[in-house]
Every structure is written in C-alpha cells, then in structure tokens.
C-alpha positions as CSV (number, residue, x, y, z in Angstrom):
1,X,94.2,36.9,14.7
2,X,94.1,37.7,11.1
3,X,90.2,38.1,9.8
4,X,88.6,35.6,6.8
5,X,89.4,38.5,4.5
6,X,92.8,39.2,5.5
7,X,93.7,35.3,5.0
8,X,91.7,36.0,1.7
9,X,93.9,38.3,0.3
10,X,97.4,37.2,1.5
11,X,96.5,34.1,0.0
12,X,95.8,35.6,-3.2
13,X,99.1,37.7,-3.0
14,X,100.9,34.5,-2.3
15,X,98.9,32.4,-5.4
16,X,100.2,35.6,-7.6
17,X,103.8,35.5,-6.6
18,X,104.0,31.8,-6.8
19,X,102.6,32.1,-10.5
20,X,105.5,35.2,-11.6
21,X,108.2,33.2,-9.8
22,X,107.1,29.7,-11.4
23,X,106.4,31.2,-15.0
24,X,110.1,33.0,-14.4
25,X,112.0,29.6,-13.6
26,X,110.0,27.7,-16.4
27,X,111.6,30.2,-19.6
28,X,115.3,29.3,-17.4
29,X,114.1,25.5,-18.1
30,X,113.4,26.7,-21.6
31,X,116.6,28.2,-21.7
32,X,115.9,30.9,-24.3
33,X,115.4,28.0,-26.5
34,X,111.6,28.6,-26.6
35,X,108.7,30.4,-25.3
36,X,106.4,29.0,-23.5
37,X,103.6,30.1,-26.2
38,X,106.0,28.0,-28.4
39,X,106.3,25.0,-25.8
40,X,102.3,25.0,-26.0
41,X,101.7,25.4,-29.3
42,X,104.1,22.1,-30.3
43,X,102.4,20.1,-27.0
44,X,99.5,20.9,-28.2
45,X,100.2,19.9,-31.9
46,X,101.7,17.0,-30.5
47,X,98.8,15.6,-28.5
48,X,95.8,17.1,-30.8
49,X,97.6,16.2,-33.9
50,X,97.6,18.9,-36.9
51,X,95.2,22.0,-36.2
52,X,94.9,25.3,-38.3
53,X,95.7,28.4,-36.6
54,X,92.1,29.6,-35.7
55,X,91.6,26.4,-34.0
56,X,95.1,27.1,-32.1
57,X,93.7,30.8,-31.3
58,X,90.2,29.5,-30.1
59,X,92.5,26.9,-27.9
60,X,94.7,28.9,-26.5
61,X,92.2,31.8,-25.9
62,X,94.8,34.3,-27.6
63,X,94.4,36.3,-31.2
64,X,95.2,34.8,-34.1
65,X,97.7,37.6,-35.4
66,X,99.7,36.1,-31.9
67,X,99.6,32.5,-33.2
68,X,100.6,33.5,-37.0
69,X,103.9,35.3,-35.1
70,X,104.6,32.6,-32.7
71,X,103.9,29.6,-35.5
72,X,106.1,31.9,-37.7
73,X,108.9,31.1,-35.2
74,X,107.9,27.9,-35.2
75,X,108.3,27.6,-38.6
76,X,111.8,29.1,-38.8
77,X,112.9,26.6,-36.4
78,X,111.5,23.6,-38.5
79,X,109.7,22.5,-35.6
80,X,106.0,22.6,-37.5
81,X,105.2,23.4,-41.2
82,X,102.2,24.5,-42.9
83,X,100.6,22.4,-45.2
84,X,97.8,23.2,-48.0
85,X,94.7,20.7,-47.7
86,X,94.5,18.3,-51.0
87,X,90.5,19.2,-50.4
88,X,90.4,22.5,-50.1
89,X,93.3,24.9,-51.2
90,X,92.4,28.0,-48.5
91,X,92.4,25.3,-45.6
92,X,96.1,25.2,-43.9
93,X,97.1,22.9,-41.5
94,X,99.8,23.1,-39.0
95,X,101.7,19.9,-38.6
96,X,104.6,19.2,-36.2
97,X,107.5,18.1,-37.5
98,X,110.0,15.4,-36.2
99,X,112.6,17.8,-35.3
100,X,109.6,19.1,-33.5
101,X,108.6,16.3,-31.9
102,X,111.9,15.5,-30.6
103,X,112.2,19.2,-29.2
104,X,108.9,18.9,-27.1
105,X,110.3,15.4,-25.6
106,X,113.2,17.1,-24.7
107,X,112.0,19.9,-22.9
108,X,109.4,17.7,-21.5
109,X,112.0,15.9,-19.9
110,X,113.5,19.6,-18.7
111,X,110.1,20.4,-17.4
112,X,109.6,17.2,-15.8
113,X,113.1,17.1,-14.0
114,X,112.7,20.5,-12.7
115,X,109.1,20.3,-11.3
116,X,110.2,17.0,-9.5
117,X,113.2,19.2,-8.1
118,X,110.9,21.9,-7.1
119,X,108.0,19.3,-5.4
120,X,111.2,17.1,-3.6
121,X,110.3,18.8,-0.5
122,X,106.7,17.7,-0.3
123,X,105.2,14.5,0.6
124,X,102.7,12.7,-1.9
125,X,100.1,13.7,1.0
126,X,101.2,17.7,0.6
127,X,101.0,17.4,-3.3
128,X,97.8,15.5,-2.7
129,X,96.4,18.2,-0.5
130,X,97.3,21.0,-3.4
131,X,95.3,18.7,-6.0
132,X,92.4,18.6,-3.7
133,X,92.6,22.5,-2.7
134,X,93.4,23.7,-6.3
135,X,90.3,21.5,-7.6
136,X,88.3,23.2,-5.2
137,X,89.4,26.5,-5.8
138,X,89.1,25.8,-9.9
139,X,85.1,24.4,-9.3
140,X,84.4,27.2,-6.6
C-alpha cells in the first residue's frame, strides 16, 4: 500500500502532466492562429474593457516588455489598437477592436467545443467532484 506521501507526489506528477498535455492541445485549438498570451490578453480586454499595458502586466502577473511584444502582435493583427487619452497625452489605452471581438467569440466557441469533447466522459457528479477537490486544493 502506497504511503500519504507517495499518493502526494504521484498526484502532483499526474496534476503536472495533465497541465503540459492540456496547455499542448489548447495552442492545436488555437491553431497557430494565436497564443494563448494573445487569447488572454483579448478575453481580458473584452471582459474588463480597455486597460493600459501596466494594468495588463500587473493582471497577468508577467513583465511589461512581454505584454508590449504580445500587444504588438496584437496590433498587427488589428485585433486591439492603442489609443492616446483626450485627458492626458502619455496615458495609452488598449482597446479591442471588432475584428477582435469577433476573433475571441470564435475561439471561444473552439475552446468551448473542445473542452466539452475532452469532459464527454465524465458525469456532472465527476466534474462536480473536480470543482470541489480543485477548490480545496486552491484554499488549502
């Protein structure tokens, strides 16, 4: 019989490997199309409404020389666009743009079809019982 510790650990290899092997099949849903840094940066746009990039960084908990290169994409994709406050000139706003918007609905539609793919083998009771463990483990 396998010790606390041992279960401990395998666990923890198995949370790991689930991660890589979910984060690997999400950029085939985003089809090259996008990054995922990309896909959050335009949900999160698209939810929050217009931010500047330091509020993005703080957000996203990543540097803000990452989100000037990713919104840079973004930006050549015509899927956000800076814009100067009327206010105050330094202040710049990122703003999604309707091509932009209509690029996050449709790979939240890809998302959404492939996650109910990958949970088709699981009964609302398993899902619930990942909810109520994964809560747990998130307030342990």
């Amino acid at each position: 019989m396998k010790s606390r510790q041992d279960k401990m650990y395998e666990m923890e290899a198995l949370m790991r490997h689930v991660y890589k092997k979910l984060r690997q099949e999400m950029n085939q849903v985003y089809d090259k199309e996008m990054s995922r840094n990309e896909f959050f940066i335009l949900k999160t746009l698209y939810e929050q409404g217009s931010r500047k990039s330091s509020d993005l960084s703080k957000m996203l908990n990543v540097s803000a020389s990452h989100i000037t290169a990713v919104t840079d994409s973004l930006i050549e994709k015509s899927w956000i666009q800076r814009v100067r406050s009327v206010q105050d000139r330094r202040i710049v706003d990122l703003h999604l743009t309707e091509e932009g918007k209509n690029t996050l609905e449709l790979f939240e539609k890809k998302k959404t079809d492939f996650l109910l793919q990958k949970f088709n083998d699981f009964s609302d009771q398993d899902m619930e019982n990942f909810i109520t463990l994964f809560n747990k483990l998130l307030n342990a």
